[in-house]
C-alpha positions, 0 to 999 in steps of 0.5 A: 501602524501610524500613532497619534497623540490624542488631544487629551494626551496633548492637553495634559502635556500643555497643563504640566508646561503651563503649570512648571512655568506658574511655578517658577520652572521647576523643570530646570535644576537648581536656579539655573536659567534655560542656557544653564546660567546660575541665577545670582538673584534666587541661588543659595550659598552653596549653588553659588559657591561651586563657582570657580573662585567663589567659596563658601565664605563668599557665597553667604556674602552674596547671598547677604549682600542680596538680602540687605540691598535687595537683587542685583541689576545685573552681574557685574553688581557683584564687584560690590562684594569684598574680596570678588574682583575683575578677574574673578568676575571675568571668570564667572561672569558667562556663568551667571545672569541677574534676572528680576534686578 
């Protein structure tokens, strides 16, 4: 037997996509992109400090630094951060993106 998908089924299915994107993709945990990179423009503290050589006190100092100066351009901004330097930003750096900066 050959099943279908009713174009009343389609349409719901269109809205829900259509809206999740409205709505900054809520699809996605976290403020993690599609490719699964962290988003240092929208993730809080505690998203951010789960990364490799980024603790809790370095996390609100992004999340700070991001508050006072506005979004960051692009990942390599965070060498502006105190105490986060080459060799840190080398290890996150694939996990990470800068939208919206």
């Amino acid at each position: 037997m050959k099943r279908s998908i009713s174009i009343k089924t389609c349409k719901i299915i269109l809205a829900v996509f259509i809206l999740s994107l409205a709505l900054g993709n809520p699809l996605f945990a976290d403020e993690q992109d599609a490719k699964g990179k962290l988003d240092i423009n929208q993730a809080s503290a505690q998203e951010l400090s789960k990364l490799p050589g980024i603790g809790k006190k370095k996390a609100e100092a992004i999340v700070a630094y991001r508050n006072e100066k506005g979004k960051f351009s692009s990942v390599d901004d965070l060498s502006k951060i105190d105490g986060i330097g080459k060799k840190t930003l080398e290890k996150i750096r694939g996990s990470l993106t800068a939208t919206g900066g």
